[in-house]
py3Dmol code that shows the C-alpha trace and the ligand (Angstrom):
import py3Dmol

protein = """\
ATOM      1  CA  UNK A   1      -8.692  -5.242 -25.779  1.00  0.00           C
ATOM      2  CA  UNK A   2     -10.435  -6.256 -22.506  1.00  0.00           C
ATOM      3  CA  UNK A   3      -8.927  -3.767 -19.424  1.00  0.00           C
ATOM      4  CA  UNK A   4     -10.034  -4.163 -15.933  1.00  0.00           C
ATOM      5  CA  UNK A   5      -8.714  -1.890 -12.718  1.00  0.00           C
ATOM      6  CA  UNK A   6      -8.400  -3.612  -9.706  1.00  0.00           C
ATOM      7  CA  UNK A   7      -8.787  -0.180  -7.629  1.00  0.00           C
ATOM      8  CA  UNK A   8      -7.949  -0.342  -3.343  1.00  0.00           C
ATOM      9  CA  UNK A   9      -6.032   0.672  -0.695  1.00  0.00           C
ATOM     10  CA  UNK A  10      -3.333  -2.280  -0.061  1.00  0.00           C
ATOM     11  CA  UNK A  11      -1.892  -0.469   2.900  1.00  0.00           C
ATOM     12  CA  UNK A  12      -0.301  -3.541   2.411  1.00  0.00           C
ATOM     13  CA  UNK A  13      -0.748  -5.730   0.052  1.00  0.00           C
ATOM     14  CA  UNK A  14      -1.606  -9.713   1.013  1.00  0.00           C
ATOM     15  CA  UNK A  15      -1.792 -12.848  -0.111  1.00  0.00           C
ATOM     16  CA  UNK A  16      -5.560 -11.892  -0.961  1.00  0.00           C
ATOM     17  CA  UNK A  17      -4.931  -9.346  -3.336  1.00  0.00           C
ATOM     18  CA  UNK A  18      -2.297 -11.010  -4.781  1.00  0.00           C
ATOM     19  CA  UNK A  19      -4.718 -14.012  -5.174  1.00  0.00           C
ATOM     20  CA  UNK A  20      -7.424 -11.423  -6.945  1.00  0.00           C
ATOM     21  CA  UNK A  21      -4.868 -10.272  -9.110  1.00  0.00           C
ATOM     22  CA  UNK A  22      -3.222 -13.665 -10.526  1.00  0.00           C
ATOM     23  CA  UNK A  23      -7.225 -14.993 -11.408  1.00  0.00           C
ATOM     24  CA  UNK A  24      -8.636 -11.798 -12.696  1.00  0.00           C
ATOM     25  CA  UNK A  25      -5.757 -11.518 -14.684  1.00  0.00           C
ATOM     26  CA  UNK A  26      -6.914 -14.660 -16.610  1.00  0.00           C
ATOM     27  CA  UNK A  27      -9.731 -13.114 -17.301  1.00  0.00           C
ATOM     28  CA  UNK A  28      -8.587  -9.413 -19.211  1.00  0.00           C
ATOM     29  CA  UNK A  29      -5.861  -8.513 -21.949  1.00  0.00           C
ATOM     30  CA  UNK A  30      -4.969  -5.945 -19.592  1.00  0.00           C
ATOM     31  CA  UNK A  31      -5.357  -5.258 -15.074  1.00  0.00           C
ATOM     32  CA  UNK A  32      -4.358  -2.142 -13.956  1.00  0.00           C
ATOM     33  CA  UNK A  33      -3.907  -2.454  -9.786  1.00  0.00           C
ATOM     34  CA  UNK A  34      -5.211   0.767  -8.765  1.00  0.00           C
ATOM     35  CA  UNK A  35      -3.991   2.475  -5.253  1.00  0.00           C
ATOM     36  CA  UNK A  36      -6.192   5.239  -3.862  1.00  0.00           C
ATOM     37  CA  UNK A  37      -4.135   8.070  -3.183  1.00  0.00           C
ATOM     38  CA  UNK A  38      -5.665   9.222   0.123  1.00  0.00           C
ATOM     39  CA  UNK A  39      -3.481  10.021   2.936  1.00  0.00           C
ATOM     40  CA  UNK A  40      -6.823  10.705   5.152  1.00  0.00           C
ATOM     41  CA  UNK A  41      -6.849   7.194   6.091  1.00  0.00           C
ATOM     42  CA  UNK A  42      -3.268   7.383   7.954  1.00  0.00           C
ATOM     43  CA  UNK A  43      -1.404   4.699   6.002  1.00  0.00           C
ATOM     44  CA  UNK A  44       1.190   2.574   7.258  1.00  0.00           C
ATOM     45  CA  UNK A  45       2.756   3.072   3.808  1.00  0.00           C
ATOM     46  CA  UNK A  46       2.759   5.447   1.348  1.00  0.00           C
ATOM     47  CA  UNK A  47       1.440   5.351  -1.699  1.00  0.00           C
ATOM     48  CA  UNK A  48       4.712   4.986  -3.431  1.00  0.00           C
ATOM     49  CA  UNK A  49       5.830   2.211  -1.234  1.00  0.00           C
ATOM     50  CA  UNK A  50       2.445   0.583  -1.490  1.00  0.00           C
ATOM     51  CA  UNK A  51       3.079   1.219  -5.571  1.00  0.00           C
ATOM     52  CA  UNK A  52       6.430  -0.537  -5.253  1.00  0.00           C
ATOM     53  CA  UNK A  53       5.065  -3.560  -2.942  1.00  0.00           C
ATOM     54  CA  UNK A  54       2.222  -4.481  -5.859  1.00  0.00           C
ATOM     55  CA  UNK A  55       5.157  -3.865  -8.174  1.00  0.00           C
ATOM     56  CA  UNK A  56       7.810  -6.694  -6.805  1.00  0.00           C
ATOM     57  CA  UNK A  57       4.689  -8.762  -5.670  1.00  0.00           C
ATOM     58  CA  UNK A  58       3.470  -9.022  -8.968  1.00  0.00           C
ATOM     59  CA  UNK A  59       6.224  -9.139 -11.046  1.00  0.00           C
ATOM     60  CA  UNK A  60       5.461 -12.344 -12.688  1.00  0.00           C
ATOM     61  CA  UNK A  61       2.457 -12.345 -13.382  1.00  0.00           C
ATOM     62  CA  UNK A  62       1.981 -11.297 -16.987  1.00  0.00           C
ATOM     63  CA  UNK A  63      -0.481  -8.168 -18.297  1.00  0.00           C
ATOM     64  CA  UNK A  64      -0.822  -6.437 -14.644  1.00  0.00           C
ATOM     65  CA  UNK A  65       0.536  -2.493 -14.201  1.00  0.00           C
ATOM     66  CA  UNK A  66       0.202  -0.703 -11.456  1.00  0.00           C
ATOM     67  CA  UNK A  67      -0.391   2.500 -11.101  1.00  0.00           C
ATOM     68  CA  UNK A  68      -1.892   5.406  -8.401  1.00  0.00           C
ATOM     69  CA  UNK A  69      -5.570   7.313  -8.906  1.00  0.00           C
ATOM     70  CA  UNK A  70      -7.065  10.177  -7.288  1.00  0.00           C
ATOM     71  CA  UNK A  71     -10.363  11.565  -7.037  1.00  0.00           C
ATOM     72  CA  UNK A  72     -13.233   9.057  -9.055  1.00  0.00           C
ATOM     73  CA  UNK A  73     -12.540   5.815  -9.740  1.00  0.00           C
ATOM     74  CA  UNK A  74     -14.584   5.916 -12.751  1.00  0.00           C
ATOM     75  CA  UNK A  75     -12.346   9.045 -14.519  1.00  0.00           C
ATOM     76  CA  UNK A  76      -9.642   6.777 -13.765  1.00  0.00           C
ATOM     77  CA  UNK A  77     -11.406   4.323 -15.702  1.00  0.00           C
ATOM     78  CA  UNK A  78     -11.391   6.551 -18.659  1.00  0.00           C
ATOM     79  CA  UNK A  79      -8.159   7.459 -18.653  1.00  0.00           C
ATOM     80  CA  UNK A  80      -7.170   3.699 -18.295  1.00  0.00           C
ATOM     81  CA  UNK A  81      -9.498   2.958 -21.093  1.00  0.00           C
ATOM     82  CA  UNK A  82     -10.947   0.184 -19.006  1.00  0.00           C
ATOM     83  CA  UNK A  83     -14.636  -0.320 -18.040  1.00  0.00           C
ATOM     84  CA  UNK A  84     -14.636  -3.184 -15.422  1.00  0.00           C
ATOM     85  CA  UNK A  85     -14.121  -2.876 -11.783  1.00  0.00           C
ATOM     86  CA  UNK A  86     -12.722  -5.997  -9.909  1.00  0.00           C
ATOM     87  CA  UNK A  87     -13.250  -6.012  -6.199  1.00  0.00           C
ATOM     88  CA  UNK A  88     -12.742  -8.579  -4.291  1.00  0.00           C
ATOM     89  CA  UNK A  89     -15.548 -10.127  -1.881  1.00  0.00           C
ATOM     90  CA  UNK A  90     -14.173 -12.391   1.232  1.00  0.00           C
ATOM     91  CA  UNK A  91     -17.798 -12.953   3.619  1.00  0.00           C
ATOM     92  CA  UNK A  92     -21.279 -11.854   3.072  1.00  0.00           C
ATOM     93  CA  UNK A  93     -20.398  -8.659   5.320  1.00  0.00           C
ATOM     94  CA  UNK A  94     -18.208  -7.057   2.329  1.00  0.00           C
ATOM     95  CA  UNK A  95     -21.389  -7.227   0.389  1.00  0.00           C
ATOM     96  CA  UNK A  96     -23.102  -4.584   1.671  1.00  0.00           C
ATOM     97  CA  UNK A  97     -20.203  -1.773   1.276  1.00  0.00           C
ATOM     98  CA  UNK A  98     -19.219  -3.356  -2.477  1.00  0.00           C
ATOM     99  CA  UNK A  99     -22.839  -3.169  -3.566  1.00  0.00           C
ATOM    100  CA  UNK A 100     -23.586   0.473  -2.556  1.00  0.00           C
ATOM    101  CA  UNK A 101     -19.542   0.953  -4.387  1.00  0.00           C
ATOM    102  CA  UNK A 102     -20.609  -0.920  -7.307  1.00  0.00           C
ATOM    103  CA  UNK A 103     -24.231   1.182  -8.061  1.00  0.00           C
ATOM    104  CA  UNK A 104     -22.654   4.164  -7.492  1.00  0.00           C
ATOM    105  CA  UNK A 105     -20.002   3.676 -10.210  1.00  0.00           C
ATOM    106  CA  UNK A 106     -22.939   2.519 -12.432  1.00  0.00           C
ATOM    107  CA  UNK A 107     -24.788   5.717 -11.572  1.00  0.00           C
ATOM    108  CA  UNK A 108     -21.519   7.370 -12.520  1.00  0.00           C
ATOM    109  CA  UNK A 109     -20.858   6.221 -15.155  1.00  0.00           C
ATOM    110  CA  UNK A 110     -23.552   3.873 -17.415  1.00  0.00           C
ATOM    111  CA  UNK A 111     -20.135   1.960 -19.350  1.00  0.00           C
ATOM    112  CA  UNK A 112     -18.657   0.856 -15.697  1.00  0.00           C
ATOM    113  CA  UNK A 113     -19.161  -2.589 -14.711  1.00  0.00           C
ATOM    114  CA  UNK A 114     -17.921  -4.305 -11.272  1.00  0.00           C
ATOM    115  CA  UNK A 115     -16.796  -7.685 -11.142  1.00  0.00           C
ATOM    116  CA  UNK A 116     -16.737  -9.519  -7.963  1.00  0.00           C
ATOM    117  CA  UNK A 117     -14.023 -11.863  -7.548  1.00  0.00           C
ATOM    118  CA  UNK A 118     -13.736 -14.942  -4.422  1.00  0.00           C
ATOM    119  CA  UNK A 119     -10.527 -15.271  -3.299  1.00  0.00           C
ATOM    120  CA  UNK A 120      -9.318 -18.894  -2.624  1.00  0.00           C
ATOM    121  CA  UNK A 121     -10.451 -20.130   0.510  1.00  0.00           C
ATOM    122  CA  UNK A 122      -7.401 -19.496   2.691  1.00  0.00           C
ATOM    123  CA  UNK A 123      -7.416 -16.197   2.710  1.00  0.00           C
ATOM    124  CA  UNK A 124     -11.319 -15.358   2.969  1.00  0.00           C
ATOM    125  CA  UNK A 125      -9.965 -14.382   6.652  1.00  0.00           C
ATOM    126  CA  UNK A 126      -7.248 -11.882   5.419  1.00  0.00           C
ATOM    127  CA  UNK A 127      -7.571  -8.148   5.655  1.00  0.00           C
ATOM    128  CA  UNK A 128      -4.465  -5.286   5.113  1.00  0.00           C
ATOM    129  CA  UNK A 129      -6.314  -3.930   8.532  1.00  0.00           C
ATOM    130  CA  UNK A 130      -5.854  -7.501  10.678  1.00  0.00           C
ATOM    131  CA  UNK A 131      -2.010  -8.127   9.017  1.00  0.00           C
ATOM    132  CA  UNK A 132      -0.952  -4.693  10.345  1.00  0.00           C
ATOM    133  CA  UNK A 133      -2.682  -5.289  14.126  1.00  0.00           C
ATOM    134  CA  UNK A 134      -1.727  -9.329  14.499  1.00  0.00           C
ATOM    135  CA  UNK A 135       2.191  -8.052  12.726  1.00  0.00           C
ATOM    136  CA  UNK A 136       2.725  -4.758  15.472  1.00  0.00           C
ATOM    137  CA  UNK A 137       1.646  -7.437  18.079  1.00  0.00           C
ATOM    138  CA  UNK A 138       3.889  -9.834  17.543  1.00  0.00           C
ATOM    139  CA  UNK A 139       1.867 -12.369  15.714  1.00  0.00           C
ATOM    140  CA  UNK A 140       2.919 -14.644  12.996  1.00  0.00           C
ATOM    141  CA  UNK A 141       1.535 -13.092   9.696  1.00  0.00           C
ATOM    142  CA  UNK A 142       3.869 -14.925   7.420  1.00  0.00           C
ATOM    143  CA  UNK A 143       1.264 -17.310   5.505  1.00  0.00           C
ATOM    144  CA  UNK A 144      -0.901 -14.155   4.760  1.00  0.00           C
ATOM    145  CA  UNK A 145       1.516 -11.441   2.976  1.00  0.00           C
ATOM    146  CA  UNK A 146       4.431 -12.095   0.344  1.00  0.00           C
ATOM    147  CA  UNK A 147       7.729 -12.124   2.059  1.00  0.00           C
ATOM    148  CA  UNK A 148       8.963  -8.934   0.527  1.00  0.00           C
ATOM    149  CA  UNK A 149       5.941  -7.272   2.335  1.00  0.00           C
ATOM    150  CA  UNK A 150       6.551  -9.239   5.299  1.00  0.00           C
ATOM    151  CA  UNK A 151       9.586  -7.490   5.868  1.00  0.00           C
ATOM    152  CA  UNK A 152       8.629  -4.315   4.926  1.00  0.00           C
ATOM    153  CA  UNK A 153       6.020  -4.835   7.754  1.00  0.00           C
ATOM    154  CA  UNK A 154       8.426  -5.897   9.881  1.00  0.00           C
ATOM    155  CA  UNK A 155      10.743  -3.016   9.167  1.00  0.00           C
ATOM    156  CA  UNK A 156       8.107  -0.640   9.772  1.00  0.00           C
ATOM    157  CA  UNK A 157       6.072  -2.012  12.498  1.00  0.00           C
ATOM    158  CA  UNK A 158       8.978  -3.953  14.802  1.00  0.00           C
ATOM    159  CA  UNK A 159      12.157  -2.625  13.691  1.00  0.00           C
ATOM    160  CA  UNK A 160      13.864  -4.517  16.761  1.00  0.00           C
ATOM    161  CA  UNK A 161      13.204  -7.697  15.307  1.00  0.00           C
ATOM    162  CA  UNK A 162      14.154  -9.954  12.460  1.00  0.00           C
ATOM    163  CA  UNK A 163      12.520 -12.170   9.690  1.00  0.00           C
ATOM    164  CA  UNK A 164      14.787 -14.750   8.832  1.00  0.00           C
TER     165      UNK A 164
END
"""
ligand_1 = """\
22
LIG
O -9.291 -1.162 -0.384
P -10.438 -0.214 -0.133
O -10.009 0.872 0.834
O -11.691 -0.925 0.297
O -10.766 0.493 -1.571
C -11.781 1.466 -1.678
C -11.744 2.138 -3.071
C -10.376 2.692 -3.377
C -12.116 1.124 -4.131
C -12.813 3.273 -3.051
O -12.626 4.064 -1.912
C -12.761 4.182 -4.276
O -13.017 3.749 -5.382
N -12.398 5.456 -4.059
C -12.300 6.435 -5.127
C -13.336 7.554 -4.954
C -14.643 7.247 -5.649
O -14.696 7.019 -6.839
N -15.753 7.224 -4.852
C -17.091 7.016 -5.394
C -17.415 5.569 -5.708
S -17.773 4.633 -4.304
"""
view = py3Dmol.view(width=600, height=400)
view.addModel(protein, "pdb")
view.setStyle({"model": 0}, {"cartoon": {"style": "trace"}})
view.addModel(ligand_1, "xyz")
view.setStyle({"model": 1}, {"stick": {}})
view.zoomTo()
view.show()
C-alpha cells in the first residue's frame, strides 16, 4: 500500500487543488488531503469548514480522506503511514519556498519523499489568496473554485449577494 498526504492550507479550496488531488490520486492506493491547523494565519474558514469543503469537493473521487494535522508534517506522516508529500507547483516562483519545504522534510525525516505535481494549465494562475481578494471585490471567481465553495465564499465574503 502506496499512501501519499497532500498537506496545505485550502483556506479555500480551488479548482487547483482539486485538480492535484484527482491526478495524484492515480498515482497512490491511498491520499490523505492534509489541512494545517493554524489559526495564526487568520483564515477565512475554519479548519472544520475547510475539512468539510475538501470533503463535498472530493466526494467522488475514489481513495482520498481528509483529515486535519498539527505540528510536523512529517509525524503526521507517520501516523498516516504514508511517506510521500504531494505539493503542488503552479510557476517557477513556488519553487523556491517548495524546495527549502521539501529538504527540510528530508532532513526530518530520511523515509519522506515530496512529489511535485503541475496542475493543468488553467489553473497555473489560481491561488486560495487571489479567489478570496478578486471574490470580496466583486469579481467573477466562478471558473476557479467548485460551486459548493463558491457559495460558501459568497456567503462569507458578500452575504448581500446571490450565486444563482
Ligand atoms: O498551503 P500552504 O499554506 O502553502 O501549506 C503549507 C504547509 C501546510 C504544507 C506547511 O506549512 C507545513 O507542512 N506545515 C507543517 C509544519 C512543518 O512541518 N514545518 C516544517 C516543514 S517545512
Amino acid at each position: 500500500m502506496k499512501r501519499a498526504v497532500y498537506p496545505g492550507s485550502f483556506d479555500p479550496p480551488t479548482n487547483g487543488h482539486l485538480d492535484i488531488i484527482r491526478r495524484s490520486s492515480r498515482l497512490f492506493d491511498g491520499l490523505v488531503v492534509a489541512v494545517l491547523e493554524n489559526e495564526g494565519k487568520s483564515p477565512l474558514f475554519s479548519v472544520p469548514e475547510r475539512v468539510d469543503l475538501l470533503r463535498s469537493v472530493t466526494a467522488g473521487v475514489a481513495g482520498v480522506e481528509i483529515q486535519s494535522f498539527s505540528g510536523l508534517l512529517v509525524n503526521f506522516l507517520t501516523k498516516v503511514d504514508a511517506s510521500v508529500v504531494i505539493r503542488g507547483i503552479r510557476a517557477v516562483s513556488d519553487y523556491e519556498y517548495e524546495l527549502q519545504m521539501a529538504l527540510m522534510n528530508r532532513e526530518l525525516s530520511e523515509h519522506a519523499e515530496t512529489i511535485f505535481m503541475i496542475p493543468a494549465v488553467e489553473y497555473t494562475y489560481v491561488s486560495s489568496r487571489l479567489v478570496k481578494e478578486v471574490c470580496r471585490l466583486g469579481g467573477d471567481v466562478s471558473n476557479l473554485v467548485p460551486p459548493t465553495v463558491l457559495s460558501r465564499l459568497h456567503e462569507r465574503l458578500n452575504p448581500a449577494s446571490r450565486v444563482r
